[in-house]
C-alpha positions as protocol buffer text, in pm:
chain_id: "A"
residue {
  index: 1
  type: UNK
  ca { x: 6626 y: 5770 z: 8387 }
}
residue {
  index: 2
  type: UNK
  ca { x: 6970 y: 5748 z: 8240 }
}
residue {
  index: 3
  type: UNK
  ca { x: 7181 y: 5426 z: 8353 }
}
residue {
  index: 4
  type: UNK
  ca { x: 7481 y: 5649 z: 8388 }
}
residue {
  index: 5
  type: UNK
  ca { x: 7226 y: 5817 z: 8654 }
}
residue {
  index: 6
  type: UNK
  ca { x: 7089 y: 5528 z: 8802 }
}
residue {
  index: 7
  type: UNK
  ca { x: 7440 y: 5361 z: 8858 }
}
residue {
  index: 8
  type: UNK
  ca { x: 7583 y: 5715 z: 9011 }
}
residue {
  index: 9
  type: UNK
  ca { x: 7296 y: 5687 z: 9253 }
}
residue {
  index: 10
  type: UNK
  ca { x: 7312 y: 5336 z: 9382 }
}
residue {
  index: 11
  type: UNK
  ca { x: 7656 y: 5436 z: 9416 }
}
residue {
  index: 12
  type: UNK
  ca { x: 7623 y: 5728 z: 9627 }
}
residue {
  index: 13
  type: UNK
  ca { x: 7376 y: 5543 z: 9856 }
}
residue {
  index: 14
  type: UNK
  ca { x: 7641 y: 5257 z: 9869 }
}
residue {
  index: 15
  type: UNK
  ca { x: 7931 y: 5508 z: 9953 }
}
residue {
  index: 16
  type: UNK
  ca { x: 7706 y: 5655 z: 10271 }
}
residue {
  index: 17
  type: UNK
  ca { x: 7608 y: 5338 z: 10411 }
}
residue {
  index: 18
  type: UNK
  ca { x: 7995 y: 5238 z: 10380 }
}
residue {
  index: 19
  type: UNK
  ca { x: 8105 y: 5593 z: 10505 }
}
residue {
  index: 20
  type: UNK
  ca { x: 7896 y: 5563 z: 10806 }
}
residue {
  index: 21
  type: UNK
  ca { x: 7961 y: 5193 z: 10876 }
}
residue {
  index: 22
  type: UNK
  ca { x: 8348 y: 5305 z: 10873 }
}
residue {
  index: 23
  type: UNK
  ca { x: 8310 y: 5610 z: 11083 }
}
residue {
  index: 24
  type: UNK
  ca { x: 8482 y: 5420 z: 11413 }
}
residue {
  index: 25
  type: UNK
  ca { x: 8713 y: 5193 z: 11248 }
}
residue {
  index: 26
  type: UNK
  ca { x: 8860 y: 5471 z: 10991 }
}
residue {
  index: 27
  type: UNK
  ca { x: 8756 y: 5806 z: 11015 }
}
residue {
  index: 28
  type: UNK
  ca { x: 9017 y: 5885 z: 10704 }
}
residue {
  index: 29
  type: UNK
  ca { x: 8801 y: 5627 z: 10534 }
}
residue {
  index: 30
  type: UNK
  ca { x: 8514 y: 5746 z: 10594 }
}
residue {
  index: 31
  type: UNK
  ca { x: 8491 y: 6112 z: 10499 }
}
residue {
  index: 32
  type: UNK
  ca { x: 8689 y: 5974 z: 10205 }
}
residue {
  index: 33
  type: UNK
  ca { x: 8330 y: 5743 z: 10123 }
}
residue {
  index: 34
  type: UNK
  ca { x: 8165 y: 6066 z: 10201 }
}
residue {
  index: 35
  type: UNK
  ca { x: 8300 y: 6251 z: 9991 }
}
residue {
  index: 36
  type: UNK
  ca { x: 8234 y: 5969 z: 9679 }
}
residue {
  index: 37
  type: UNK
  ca { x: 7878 y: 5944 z: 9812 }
}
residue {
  index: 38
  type: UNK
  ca { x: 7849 y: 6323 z: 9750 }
}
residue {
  index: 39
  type: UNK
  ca { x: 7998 y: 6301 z: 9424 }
}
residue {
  index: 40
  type: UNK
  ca { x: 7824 y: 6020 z: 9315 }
}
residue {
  index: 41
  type: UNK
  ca { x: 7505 y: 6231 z: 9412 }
}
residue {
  index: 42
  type: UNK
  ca { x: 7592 y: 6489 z: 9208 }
}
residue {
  index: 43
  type: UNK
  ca { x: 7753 y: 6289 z: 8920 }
}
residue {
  index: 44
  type: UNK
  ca { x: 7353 y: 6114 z: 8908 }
}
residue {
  index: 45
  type: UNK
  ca { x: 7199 y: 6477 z: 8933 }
}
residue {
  index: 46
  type: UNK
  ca { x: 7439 y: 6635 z: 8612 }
}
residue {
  index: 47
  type: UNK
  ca { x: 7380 y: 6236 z: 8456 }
}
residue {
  index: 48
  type: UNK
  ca { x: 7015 y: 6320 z: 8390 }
}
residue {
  index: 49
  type: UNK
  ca { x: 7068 y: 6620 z: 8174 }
}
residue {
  index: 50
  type: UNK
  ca { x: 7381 y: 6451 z: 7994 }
}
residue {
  index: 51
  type: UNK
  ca { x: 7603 y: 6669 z: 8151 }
}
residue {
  index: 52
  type: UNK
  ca { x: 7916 y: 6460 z: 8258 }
}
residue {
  index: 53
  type: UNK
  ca { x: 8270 y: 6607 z: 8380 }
}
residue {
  index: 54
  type: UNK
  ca { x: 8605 y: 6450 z: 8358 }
}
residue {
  index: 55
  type: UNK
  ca { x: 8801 y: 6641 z: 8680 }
}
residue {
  index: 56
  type: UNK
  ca { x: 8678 y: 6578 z: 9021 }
}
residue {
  index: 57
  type: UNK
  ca { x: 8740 y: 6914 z: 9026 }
}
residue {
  index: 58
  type: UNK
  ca { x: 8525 y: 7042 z: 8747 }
}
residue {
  index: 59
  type: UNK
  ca { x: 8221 y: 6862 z: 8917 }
}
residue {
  index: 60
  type: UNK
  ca { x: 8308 y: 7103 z: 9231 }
}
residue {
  index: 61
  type: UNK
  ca { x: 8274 y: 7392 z: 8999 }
}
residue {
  index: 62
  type: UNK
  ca { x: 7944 y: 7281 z: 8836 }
}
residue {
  index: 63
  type: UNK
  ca { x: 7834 y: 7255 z: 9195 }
}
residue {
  index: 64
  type: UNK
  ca { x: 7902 y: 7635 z: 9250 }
}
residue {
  index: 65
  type: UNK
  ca { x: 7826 y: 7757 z: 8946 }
}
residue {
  index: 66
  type: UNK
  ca { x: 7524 y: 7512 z: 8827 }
}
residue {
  index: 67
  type: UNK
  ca { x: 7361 y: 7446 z: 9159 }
}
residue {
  index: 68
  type: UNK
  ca { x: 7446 y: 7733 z: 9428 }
}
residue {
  index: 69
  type: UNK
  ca { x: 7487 y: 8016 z: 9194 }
}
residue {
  index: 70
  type: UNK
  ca { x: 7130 y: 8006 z: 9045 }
}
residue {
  index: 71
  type: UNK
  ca { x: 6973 y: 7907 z: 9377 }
}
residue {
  index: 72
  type: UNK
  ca { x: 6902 y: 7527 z: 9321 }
}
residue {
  index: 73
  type: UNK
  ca { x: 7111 y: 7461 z: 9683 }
}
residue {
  index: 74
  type: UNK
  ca { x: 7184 y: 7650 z: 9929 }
}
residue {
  index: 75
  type: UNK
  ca { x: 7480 y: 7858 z: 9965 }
}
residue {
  index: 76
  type: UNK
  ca { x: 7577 y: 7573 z: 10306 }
}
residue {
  index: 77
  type: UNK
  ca { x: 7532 y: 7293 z: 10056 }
}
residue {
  index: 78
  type: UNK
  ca { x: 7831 y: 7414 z: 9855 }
}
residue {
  index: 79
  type: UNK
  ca { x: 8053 y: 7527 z: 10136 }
}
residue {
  index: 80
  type: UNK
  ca { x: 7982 y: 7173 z: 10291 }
}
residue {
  index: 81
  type: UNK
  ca { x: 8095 y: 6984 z: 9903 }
}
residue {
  index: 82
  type: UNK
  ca { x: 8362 y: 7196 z: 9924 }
}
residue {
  index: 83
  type: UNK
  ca { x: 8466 y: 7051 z: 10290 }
}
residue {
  index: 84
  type: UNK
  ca { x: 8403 y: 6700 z: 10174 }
}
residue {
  index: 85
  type: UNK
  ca { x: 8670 y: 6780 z: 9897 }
}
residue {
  index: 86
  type: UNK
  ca { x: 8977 y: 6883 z: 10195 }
}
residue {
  index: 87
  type: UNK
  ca { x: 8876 y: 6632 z: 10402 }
}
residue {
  index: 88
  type: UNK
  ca { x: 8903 y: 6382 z: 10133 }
}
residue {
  index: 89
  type: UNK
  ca { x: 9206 y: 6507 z: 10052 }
}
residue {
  index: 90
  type: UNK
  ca { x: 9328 y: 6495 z: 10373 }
}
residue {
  index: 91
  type: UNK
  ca { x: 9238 y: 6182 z: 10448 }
}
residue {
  index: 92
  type: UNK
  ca { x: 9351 y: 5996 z: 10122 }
}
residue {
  index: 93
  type: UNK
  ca { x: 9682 y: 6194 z: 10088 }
}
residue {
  index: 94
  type: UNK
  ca { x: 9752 y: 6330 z: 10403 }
}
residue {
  index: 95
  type: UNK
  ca { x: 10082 y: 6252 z: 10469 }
}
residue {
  index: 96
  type: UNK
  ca { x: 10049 y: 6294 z: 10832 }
}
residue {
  index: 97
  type: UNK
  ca { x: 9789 y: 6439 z: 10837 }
}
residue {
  index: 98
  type: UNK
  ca { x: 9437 y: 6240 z: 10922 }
}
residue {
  index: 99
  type: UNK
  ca { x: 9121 y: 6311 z: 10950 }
}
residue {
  index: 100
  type: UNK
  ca { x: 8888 y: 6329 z: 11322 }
}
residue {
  index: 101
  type: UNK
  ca { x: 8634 y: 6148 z: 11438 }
}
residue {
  index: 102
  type: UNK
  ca { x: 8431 y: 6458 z: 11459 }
}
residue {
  index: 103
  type: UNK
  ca { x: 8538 y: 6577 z: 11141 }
}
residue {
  index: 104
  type: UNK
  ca { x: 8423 y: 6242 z: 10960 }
}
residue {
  index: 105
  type: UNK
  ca { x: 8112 y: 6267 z: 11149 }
}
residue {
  index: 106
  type: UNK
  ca { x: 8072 y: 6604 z: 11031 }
}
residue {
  index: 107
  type: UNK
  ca { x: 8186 y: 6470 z: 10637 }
}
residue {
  index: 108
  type: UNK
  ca { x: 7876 y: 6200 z: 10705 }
}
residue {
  index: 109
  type: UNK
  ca { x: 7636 y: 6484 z: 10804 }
}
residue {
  index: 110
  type: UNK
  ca { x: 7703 y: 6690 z: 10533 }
}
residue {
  index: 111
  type: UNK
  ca { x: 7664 y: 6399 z: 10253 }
}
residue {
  index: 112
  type: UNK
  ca { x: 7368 y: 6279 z: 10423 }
}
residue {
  index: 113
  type: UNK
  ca { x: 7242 y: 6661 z: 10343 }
}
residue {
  index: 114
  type: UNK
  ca { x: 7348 y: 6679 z: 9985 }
}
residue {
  index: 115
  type: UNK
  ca { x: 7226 y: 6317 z: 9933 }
}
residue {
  index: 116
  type: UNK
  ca { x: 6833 y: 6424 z: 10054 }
}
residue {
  index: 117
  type: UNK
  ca { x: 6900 y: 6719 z: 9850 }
}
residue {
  index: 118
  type: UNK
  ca { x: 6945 y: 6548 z: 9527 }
}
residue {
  index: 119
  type: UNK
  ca { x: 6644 y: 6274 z: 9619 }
}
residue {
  index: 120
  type: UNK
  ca { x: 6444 y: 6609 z: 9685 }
}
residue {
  index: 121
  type: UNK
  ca { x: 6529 y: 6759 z: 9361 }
}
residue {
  index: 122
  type: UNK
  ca { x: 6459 y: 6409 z: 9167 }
}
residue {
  index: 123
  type: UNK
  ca { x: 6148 y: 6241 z: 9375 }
}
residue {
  index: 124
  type: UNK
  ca { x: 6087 y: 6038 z: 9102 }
}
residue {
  index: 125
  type: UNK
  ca { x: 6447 y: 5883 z: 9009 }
}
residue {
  index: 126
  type: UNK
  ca { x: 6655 y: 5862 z: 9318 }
}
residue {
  index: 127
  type: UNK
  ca { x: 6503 y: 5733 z: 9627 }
}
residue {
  index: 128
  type: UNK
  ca { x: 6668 y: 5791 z: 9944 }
}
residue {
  index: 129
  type: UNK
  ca { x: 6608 y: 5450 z: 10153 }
}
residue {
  index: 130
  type: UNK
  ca { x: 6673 y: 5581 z: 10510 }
}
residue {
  index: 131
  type: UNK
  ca { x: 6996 y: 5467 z: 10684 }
}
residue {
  index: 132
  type: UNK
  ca { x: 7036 y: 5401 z: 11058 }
}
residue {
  index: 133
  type: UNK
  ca { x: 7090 y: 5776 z: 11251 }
}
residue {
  index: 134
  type: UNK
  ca { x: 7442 y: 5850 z: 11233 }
}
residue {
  index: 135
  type: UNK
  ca { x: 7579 y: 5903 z: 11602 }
}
């Protein structure tokens, strides 16, 4: 394994625990970590066949067209990126505008899902240490 994909991945793990440990104190912050867990997941999965992106928004096409398109993930795994991108947004640049509980809670579920996915895909390079249950 890459250390470009080895880094992504402990930071995506990192970004969940921290997303889920913020989920009562900021729940702008933590569909925000959500989000970077999710990316960071993804950024490890494109690492290990050298494929890298510059945009945060070119990584949510490569999602759609690399990974739902040819039927790698489910068609609710890119929807639920997709979500973790306005939420993000939302709750970074808002400008009034924040984020739920419930809809961080849902951000952490969805993560959680595209996190397993990626550790399913890659048994043998990302390990998904189970996390406390999120609420």
């Amino acid at each position: 394994m890459s250390a470009d994909a080895e880094d992504f991945w402990n930071r995506a793990v990192e970004a969940m625990d921290v997303a889920r440990h913020d989920l009562d104190l900021s729940p702008d912050a933590a569909s925000s970590r959500a989000y970077y867990a999710a990316f960071y997941a993804v950024s490890a999965h494109f690492a290990l066949t050298e494929t890298s992106f510059l945009k945060h928004s070119a990584i949510e096409v490569a999602v759609h067209r690399d990974l739902v398109k040819p039927g790698i993930w489910e068609t609710h795994l890119g929807r639920g990126y997709s979500r973790l991108v306005q939420l993000r947004t939302r709750g970074d640049y808002g400008a009034g505008q924040h984020v739920s509980h419930e809809d961080a809670l849902e951000a952490i579920q969805i993560a959680s899902k595209i996190l397993r996915k990626v550790s399913e895909l890659h048994p043998d390079d990302f390990d998904l240490t189970p996390s406390a249950p999120t609420q």
